[in-house]
Residue frames as a rotation matrix with the C-alpha (Angstrom) as fourth column:
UNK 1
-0.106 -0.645 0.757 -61.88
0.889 -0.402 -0.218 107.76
0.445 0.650 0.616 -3.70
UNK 2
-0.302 0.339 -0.891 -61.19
0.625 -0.636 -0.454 111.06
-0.720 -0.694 -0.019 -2.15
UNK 3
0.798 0.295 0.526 -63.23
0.575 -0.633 -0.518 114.23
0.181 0.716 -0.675 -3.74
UNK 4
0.056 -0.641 -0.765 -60.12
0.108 -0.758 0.643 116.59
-0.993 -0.119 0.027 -3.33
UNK 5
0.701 -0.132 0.700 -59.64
0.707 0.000 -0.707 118.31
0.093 0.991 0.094 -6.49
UNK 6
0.381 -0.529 -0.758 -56.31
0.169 -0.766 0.620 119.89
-0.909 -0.365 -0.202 -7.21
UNK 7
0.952 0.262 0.157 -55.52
0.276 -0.518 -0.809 122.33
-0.130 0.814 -0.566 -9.65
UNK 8
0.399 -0.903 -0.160 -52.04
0.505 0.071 0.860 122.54
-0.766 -0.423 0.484 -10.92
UNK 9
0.911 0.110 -0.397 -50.93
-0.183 -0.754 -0.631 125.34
-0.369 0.647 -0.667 -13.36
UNK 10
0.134 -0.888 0.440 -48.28
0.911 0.285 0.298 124.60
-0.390 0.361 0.847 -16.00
UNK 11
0.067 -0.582 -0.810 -45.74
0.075 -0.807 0.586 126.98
-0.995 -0.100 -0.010 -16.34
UNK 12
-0.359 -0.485 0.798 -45.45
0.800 0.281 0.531 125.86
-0.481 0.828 0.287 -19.95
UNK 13
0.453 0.617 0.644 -48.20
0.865 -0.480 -0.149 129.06
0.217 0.624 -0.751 -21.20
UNK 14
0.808 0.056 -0.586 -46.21
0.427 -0.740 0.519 131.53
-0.405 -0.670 -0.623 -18.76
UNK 15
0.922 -0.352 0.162 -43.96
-0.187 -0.771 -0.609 134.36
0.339 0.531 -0.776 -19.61
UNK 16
0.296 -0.925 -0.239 -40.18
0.782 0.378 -0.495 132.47
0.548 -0.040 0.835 -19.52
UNK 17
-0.568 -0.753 0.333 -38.15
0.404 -0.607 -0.684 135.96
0.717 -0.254 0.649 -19.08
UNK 18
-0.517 0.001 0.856 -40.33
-0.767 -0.443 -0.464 136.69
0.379 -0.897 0.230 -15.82
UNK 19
-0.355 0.316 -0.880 -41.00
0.530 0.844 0.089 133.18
0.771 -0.435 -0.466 -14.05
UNK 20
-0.928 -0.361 0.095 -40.11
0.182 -0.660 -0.729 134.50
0.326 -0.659 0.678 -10.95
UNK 21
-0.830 0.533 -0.165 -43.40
-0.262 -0.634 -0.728 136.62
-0.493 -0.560 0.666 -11.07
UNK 22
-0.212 0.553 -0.806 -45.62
-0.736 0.452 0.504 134.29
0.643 0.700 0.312 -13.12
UNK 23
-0.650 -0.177 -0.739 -45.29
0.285 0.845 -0.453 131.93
0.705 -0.504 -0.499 -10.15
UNK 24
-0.752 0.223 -0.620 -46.26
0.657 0.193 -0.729 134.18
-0.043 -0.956 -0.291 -8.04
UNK 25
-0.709 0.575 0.408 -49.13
-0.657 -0.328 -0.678 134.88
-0.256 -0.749 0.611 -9.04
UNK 26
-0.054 0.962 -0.266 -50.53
-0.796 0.120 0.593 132.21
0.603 0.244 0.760 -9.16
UNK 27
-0.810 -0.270 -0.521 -48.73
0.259 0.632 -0.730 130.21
0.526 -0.727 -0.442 -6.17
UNK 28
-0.828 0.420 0.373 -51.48
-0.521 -0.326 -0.789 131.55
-0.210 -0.847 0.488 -3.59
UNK 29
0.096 0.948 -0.303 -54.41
-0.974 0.027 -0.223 129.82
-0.203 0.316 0.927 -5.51
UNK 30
0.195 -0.149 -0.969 -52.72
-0.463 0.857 -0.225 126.42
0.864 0.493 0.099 -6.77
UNK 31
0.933 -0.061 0.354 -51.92
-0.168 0.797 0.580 122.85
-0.317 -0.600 0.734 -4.86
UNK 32
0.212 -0.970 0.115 -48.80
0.605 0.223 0.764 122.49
-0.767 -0.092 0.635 -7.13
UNK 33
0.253 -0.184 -0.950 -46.85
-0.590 -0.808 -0.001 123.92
-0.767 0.560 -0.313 -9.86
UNK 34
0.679 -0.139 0.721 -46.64
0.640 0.593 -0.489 121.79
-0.360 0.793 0.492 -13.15
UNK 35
0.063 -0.703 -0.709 -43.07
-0.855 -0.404 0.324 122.28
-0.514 0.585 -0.627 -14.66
UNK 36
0.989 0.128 -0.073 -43.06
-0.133 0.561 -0.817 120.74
-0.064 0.818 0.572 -18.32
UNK 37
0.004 -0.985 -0.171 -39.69
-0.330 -0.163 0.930 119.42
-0.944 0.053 -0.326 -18.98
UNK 38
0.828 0.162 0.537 -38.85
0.243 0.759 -0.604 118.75
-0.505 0.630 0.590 -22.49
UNK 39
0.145 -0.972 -0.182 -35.87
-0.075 -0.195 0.978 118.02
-0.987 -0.129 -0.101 -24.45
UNK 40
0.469 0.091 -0.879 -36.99
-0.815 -0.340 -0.470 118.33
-0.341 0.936 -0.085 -28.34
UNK 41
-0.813 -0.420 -0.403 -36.31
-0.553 0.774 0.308 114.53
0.182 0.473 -0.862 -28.32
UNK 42
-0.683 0.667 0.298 -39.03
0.427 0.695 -0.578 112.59
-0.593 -0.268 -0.760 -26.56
UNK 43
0.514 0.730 0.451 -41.17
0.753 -0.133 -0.644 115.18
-0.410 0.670 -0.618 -28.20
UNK 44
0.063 -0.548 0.834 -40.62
0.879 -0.365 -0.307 118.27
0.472 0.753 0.459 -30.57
UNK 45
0.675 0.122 0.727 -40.28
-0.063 -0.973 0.222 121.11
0.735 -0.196 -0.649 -28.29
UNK 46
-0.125 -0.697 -0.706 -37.47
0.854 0.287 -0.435 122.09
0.506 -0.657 0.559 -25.58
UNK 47
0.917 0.340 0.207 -38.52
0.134 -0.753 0.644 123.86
0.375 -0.563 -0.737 -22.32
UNK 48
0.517 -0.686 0.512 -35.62
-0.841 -0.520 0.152 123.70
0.161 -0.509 -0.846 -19.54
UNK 49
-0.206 -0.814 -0.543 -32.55
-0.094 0.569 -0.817 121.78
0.974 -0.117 -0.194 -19.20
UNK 50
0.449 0.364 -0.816 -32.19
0.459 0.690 0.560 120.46
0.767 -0.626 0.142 -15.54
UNK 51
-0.783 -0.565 -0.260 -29.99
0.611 -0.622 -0.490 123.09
0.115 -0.543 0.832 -14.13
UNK 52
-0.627 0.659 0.416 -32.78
-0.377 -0.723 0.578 125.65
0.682 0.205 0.702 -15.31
UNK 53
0.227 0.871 -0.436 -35.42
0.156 0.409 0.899 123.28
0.961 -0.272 -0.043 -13.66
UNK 54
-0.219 -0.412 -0.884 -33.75
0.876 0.316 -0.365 122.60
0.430 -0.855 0.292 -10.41
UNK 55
-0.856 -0.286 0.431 -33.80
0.258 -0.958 -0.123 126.30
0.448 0.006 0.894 -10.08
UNK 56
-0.008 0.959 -0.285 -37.44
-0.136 0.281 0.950 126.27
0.991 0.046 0.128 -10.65
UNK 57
0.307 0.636 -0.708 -38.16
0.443 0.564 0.697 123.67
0.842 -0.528 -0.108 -8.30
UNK 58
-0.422 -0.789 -0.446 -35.79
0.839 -0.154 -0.522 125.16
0.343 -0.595 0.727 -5.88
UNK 59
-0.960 0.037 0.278 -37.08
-0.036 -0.999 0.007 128.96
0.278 -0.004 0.961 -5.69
UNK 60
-0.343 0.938 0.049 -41.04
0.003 -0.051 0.999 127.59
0.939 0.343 0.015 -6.23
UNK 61
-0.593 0.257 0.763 -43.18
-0.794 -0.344 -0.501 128.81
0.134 -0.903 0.408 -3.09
UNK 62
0.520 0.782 0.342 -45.79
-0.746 0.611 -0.264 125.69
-0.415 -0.118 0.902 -3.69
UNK 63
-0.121 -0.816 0.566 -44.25
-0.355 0.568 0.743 122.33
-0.927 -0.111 -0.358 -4.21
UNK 64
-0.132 -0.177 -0.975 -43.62
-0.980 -0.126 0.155 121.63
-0.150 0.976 -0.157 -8.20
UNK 65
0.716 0.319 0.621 -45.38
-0.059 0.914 -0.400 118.30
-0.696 0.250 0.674 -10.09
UNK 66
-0.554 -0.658 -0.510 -42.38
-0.753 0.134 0.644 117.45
-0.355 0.741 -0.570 -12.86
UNK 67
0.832 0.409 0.374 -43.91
-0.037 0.714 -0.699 116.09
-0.553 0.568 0.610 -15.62
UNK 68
-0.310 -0.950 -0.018 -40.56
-0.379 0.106 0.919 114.51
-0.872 0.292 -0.393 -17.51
UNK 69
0.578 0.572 -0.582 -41.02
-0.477 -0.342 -0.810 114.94
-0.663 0.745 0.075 -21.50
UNK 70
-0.112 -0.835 -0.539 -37.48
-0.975 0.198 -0.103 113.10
0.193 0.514 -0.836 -22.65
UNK 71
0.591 -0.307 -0.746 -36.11
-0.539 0.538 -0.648 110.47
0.600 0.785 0.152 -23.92
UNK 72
0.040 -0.439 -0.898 -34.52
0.445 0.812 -0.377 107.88
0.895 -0.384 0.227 -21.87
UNK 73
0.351 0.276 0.895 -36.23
-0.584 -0.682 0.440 109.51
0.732 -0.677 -0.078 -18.62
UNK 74
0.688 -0.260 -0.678 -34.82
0.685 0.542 0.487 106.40
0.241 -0.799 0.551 -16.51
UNK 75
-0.230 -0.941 -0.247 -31.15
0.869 -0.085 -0.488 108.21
0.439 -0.327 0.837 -16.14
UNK 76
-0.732 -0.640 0.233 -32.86
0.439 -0.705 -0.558 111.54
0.521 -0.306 0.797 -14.66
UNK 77
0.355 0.842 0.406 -35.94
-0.162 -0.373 0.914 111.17
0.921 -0.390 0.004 -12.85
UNK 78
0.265 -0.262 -0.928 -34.07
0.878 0.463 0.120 110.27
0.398 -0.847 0.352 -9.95
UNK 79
-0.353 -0.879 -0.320 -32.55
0.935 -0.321 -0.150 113.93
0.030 -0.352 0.935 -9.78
UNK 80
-0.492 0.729 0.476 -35.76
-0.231 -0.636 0.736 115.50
0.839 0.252 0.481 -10.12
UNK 81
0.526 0.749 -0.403 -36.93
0.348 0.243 0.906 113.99
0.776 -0.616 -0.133 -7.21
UNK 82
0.292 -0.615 -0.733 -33.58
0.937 0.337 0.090 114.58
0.192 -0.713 0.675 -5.41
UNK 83
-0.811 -0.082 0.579 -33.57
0.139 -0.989 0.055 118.49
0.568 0.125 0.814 -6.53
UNK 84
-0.901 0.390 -0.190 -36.77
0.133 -0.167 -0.977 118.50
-0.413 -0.905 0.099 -4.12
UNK 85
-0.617 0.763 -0.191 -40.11
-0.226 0.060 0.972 117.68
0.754 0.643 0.135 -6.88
UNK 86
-0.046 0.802 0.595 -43.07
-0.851 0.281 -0.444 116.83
-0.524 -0.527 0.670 -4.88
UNK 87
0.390 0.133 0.911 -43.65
0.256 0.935 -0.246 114.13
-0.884 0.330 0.330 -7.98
UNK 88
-0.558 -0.817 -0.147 -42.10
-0.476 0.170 0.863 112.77
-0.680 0.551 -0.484 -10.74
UNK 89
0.518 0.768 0.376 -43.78
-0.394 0.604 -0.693 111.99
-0.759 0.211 0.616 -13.68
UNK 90
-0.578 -0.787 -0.217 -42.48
-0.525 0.155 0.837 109.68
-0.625 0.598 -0.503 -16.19
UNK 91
0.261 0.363 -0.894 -43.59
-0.960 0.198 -0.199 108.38
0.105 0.910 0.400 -19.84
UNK 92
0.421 0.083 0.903 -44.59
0.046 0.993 -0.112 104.66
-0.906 0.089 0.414 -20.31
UNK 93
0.883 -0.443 0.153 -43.11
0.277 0.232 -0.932 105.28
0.378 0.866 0.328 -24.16
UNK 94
0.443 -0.858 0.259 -39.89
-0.400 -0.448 -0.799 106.69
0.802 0.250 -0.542 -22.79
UNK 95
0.057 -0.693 0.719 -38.78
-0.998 -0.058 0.023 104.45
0.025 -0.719 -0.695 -20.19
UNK 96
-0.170 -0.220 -0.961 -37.12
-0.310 0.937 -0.160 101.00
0.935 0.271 -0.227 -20.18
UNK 97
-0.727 -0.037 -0.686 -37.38
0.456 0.721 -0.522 99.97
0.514 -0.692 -0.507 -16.59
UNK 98
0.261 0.709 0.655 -40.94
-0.135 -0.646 0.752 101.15
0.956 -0.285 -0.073 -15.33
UNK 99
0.845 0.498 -0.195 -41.12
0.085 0.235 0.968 99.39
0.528 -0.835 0.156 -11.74
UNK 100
0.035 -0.756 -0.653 -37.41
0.997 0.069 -0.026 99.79
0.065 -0.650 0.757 -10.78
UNK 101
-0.588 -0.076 0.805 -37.45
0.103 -0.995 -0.019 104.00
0.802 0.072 0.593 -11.95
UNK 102
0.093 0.993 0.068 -40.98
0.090 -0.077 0.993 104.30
0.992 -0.086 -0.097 -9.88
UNK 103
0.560 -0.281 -0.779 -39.39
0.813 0.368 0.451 102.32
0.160 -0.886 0.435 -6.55
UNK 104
-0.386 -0.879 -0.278 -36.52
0.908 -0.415 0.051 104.84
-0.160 -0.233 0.959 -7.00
UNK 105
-0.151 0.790 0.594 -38.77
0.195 -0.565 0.802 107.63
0.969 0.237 -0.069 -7.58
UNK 106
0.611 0.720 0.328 -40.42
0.025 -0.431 0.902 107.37
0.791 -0.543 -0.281 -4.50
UNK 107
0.711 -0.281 -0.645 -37.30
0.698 0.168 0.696 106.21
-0.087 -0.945 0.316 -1.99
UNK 108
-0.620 -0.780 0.080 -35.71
0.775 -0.625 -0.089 109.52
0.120 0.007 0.993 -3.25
UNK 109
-0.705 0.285 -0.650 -38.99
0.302 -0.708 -0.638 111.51
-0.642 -0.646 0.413 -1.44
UNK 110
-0.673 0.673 -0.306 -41.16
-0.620 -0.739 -0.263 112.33
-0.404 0.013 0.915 -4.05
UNK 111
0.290 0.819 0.495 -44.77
-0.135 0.547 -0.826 110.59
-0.947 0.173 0.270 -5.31
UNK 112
-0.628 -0.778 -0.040 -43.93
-0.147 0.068 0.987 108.81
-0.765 0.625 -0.157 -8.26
UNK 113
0.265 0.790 -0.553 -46.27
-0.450 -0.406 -0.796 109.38
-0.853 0.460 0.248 -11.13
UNK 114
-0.527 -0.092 0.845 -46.72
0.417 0.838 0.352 107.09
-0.740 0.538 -0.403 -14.54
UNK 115
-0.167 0.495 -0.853 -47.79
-0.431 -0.814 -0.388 109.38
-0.887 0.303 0.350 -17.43
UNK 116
-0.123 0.281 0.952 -49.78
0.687 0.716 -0.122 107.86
-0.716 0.639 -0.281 -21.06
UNK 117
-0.957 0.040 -0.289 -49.92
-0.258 -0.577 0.775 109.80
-0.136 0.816 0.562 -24.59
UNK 118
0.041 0.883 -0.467 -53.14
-0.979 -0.059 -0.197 109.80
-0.202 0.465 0.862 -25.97
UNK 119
-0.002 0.033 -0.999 -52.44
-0.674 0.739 0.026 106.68
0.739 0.673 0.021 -28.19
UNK 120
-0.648 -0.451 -0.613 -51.43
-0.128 0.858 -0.497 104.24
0.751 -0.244 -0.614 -25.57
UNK 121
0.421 0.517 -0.745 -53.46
0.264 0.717 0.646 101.59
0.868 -0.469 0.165 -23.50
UNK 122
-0.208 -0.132 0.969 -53.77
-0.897 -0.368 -0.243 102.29
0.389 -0.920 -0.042 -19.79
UNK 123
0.842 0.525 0.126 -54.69
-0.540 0.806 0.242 98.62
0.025 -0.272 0.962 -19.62
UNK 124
0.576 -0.748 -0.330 -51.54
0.106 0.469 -0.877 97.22
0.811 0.470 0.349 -20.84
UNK 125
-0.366 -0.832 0.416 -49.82
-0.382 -0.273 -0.883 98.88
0.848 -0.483 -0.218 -17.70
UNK 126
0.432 0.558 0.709 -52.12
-0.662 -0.337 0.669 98.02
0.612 -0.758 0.224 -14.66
UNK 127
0.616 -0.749 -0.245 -49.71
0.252 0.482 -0.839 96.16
0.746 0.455 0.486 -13.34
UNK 128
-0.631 -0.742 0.226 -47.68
0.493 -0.608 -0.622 99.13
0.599 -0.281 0.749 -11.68
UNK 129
0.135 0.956 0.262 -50.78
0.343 -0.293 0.892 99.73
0.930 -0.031 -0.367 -9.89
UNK 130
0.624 0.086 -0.777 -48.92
0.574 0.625 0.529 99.48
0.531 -0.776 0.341 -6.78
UNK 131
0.070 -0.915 -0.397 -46.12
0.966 -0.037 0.255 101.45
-0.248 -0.401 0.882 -7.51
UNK 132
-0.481 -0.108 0.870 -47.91
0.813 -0.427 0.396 104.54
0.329 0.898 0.293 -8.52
UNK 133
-0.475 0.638 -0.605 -49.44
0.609 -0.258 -0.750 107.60
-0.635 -0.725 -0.267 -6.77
UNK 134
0.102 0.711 -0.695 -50.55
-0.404 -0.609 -0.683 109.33
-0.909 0.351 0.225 -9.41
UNK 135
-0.313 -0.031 0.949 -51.62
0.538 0.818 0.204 108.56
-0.783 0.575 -0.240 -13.11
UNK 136
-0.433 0.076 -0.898 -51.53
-0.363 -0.927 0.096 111.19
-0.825 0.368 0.429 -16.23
UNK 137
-0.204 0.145 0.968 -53.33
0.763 0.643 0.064 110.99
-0.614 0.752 -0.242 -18.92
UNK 138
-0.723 -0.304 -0.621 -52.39
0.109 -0.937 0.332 113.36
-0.683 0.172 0.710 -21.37
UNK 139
0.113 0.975 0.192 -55.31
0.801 0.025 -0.598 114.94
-0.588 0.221 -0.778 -23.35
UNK 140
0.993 -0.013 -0.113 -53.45
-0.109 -0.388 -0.915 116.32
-0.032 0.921 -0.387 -26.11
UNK 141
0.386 -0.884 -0.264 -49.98
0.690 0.467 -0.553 115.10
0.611 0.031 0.791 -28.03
UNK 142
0.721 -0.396 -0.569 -47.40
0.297 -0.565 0.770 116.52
-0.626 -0.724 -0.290 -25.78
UNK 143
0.183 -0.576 0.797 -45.31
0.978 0.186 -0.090 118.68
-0.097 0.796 0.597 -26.63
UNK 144
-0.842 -0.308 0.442 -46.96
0.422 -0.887 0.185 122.27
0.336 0.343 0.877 -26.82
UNK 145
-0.719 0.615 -0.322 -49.56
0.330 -0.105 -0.938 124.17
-0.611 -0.781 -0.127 -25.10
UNK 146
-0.652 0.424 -0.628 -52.81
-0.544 -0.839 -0.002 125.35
-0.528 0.341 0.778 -26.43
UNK 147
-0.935 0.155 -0.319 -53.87
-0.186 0.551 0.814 122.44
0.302 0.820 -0.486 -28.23
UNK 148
-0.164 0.921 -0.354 -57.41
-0.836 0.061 0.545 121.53
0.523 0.385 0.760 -28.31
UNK 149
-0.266 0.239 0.934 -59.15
-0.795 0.493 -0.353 118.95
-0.545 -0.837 0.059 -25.68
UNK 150
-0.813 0.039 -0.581 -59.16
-0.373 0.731 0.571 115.50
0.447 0.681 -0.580 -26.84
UNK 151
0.116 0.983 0.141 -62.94
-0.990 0.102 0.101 114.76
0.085 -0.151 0.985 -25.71
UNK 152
0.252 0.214 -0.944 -62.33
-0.683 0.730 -0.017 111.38
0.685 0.649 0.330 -26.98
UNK 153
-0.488 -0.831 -0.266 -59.54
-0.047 0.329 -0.943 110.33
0.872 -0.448 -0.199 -24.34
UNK 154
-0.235 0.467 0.852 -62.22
-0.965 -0.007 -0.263 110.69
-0.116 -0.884 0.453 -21.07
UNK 155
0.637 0.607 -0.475 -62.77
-0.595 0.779 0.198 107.08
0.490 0.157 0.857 -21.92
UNK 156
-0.061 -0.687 -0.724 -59.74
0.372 0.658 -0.655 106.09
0.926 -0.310 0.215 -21.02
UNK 157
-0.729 -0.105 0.676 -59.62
-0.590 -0.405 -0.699 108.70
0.348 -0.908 0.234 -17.80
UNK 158
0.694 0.705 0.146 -63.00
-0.687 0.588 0.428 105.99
0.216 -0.397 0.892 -16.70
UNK 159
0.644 -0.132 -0.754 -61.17
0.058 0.991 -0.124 103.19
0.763 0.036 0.645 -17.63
UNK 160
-0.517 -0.802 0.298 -58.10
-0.163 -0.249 -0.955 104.71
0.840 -0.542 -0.002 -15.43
UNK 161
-0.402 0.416 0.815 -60.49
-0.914 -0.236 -0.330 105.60
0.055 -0.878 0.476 -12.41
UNK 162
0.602 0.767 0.223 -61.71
-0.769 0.481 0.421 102.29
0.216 -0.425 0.879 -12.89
UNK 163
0.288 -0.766 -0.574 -58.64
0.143 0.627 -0.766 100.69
0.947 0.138 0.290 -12.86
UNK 164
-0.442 -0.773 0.454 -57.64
-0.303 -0.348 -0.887 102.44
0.844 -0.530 -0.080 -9.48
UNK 165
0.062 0.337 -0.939 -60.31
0.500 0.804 0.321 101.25
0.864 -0.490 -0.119 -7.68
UNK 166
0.905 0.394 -0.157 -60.35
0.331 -0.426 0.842 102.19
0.265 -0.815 -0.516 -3.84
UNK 167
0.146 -0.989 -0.028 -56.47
0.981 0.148 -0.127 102.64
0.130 -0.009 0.992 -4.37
UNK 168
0.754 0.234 -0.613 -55.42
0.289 -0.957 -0.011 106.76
-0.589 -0.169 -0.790 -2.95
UNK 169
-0.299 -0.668 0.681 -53.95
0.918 -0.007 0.396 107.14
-0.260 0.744 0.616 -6.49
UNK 170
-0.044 0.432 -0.901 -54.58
-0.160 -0.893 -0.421 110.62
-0.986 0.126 0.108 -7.80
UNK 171
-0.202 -0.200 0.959 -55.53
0.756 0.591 0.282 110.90
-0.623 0.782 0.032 -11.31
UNK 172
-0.134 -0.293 -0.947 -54.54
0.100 -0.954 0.281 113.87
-0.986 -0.057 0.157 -13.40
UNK 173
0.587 0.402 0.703 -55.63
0.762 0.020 -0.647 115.15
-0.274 0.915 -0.295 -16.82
UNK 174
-0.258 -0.760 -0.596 -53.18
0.316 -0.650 0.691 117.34
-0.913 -0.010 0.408 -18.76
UNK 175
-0.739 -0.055 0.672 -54.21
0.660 0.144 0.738 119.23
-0.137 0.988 -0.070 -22.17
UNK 176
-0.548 0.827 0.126 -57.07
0.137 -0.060 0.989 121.66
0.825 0.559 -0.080 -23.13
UNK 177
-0.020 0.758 -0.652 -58.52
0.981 0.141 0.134 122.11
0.194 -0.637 -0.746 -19.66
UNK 178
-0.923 0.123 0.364 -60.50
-0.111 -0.992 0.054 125.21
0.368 0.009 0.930 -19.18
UNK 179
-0.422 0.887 0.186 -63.89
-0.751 -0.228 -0.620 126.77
-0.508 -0.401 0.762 -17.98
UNK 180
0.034 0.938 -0.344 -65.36
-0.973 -0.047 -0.225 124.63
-0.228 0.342 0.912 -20.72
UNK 181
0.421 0.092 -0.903 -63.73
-0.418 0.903 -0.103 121.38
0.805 0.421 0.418 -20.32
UNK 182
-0.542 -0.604 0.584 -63.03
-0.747 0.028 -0.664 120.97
0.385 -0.796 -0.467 -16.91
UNK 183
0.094 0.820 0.565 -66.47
-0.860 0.353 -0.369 119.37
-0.502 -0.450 0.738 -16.00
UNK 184
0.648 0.234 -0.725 -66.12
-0.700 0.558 -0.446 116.84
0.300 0.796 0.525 -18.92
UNK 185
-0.445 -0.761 -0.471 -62.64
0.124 0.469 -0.874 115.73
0.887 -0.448 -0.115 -17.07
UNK 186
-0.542 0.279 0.793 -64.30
-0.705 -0.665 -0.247 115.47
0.458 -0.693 0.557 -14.36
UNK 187
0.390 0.724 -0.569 -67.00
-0.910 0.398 -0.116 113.31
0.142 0.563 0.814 -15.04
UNK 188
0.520 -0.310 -0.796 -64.84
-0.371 0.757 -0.538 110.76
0.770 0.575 0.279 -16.54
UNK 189
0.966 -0.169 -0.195 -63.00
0.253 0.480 0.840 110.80
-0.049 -0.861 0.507 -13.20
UNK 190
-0.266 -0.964 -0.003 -59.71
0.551 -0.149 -0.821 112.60
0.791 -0.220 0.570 -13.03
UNK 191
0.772 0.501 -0.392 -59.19
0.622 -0.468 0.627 114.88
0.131 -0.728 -0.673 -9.85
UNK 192
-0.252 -0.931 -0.264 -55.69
0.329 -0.339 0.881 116.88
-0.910 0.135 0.392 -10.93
UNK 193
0.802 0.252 0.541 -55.89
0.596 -0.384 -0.705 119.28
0.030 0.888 -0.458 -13.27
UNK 194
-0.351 -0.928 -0.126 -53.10
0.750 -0.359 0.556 120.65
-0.561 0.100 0.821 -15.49
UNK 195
0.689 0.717 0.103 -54.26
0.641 -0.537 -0.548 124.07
-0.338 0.444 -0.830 -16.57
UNK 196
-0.422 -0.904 -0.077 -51.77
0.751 -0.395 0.529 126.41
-0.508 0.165 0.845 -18.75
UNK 197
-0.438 0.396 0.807 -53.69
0.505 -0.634 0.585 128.38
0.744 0.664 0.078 -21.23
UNK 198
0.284 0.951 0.119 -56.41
0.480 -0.249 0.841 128.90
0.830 -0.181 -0.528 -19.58
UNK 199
0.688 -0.095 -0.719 -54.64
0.590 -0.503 0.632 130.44
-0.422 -0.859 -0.290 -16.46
UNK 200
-0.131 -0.935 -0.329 -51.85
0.542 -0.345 0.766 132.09
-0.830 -0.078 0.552 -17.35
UNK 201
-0.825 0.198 0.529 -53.91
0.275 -0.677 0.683 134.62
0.493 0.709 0.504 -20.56
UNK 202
0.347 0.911 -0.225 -56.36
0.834 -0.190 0.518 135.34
0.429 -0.367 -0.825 -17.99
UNK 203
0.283 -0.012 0.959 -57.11
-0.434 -0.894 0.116 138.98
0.856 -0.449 -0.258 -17.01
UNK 204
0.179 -0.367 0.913 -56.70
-0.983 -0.030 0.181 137.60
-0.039 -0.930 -0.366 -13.18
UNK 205
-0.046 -0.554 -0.832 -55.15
-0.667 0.637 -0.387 133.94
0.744 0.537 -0.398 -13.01
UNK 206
-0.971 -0.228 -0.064 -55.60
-0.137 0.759 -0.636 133.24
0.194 -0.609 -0.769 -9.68
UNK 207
-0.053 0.998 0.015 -59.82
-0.913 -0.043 -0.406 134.21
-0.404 -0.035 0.914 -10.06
UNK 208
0.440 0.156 -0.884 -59.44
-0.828 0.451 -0.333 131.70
0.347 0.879 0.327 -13.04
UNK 209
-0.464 -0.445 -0.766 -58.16
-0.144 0.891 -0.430 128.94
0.874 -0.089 -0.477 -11.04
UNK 210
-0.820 0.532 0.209 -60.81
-0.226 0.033 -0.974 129.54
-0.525 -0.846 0.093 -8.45
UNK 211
0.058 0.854 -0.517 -63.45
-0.988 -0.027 -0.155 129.35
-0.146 0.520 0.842 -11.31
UNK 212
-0.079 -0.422 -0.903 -61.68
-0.706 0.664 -0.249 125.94
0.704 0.618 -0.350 -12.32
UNK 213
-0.969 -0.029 -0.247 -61.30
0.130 0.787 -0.603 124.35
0.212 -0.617 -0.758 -9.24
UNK 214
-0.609 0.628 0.484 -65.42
-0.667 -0.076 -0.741 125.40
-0.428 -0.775 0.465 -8.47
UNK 215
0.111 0.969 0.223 -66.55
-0.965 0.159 -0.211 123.24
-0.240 -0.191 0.952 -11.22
UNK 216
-0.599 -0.386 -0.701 -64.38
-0.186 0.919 -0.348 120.49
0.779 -0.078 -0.622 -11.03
UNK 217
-0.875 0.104 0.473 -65.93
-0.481 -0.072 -0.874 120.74
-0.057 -0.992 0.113 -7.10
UNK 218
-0.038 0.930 0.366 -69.24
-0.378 0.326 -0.867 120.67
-0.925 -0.171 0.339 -7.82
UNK 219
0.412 0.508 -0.756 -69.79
-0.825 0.561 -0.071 118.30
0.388 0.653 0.650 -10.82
UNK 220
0.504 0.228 0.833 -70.68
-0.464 0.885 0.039 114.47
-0.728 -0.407 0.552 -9.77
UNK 221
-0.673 -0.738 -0.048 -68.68
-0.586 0.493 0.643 111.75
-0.451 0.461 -0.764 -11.28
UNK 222
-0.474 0.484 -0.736 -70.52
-0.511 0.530 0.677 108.97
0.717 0.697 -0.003 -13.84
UNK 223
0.122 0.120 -0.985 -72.18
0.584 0.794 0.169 106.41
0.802 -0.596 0.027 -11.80
């Protein structure tokens, strides 16, 4: 497994009516940019329609992780990748054809990415092991930012990392990561961190993603 650790800031804590300059600062310090789509169907909250995104992805100085919050995500992850995403993630509860979306995912250019709620089994999918470069596991209900680290859910992030095996999947925690739960995801084996609070109410944002990514660095995995 490689030790890279990247640190990807969701836009979802930042200040809507000045993206623009919420990106930048913190493009100089991040690997990607986590844009939350949601559509107040898959879950209860709506960020940006897909014009709005495209923009986004379009303008962003550091290439943009889509993490796709909606309802029947089969009919538009394809146009996230094709608007120029680095990766696509898509919900195992919100999609009907995992291994054909995934294929099409990646032969439209970007890393195609397989994303789990809290509740659901990461076992149930392993499967798609093949057809996946990255794996989310979300570590609080999606939906809204701020929420409290689900401690509980690093079991599964093992089971994940043990599921991947010598495979150059990336695994990404999303939820609650900060100074004081970064190490804990860590540990358990993710190496992708979504960080929103915690960057983006910080006196300097891009210090605070240099603090993040040092002790993701230095803490040792289980075993």
């Amino acid at each position: 497994m490689s030790d890279h650790i990247r640190i990807t800031p969701s836009i979802l804590n930042a200040n809507f009516d000045d993206l623009q300059s919420e990106i930048a600062r913190i493009a100089p310090f991040s690997d990607l940019l986590h844009l939350d789509v949601m559509d107040n169907i898959f879950v209860p909250n709506f960020t940006f329609d897909f014009d709005a995104a495209a923009t986004i992805i379009s303008e962003s100085p550091i290439p943009v992780d889509s993490h796709l919050m909606v309802a029947e995500v089969d009919k538009i992850a394809i146009a996230y990748a094709d608007a120029g995403s680095a990766s696509v993630t898509i919900h195992v509860e919100a999609v009907e054809d995992i291994a054909g979306t995934l294929r099409q995912i990646r032969s439209h250019g970007a890393r195609a990415c397989l994303a789990f709620k809290p509740g659901t089994d990461i076992e149930a999918y392993s499967e798609y092991l093949d057809l996946v470069d990255m794996f989310l596991i979300m570590t609080v209900e999606p939906g809204f930012g701020g929420q409290k680290f689900m401690a509980n859910a690093m079991d599964k992030v093992s089971r994940t990392r043990s599921l991947i095996g010598s495979r150059p999947i990336w695994l990404q925690v999303d939820g609650g990561i900060s100074l004081e739960t970064i190490e804990i995801a860590r540990e358990a084996g993710a190496d992708t961190f979504v960080a929103g609070s915690a960057v983006f109410t910080a006196e300097d944002p891009g210090a605070m993603i240099n603090a993040l990514r040092a002790l993701a660095v230095s803490t040792k995995l289980r075993g």
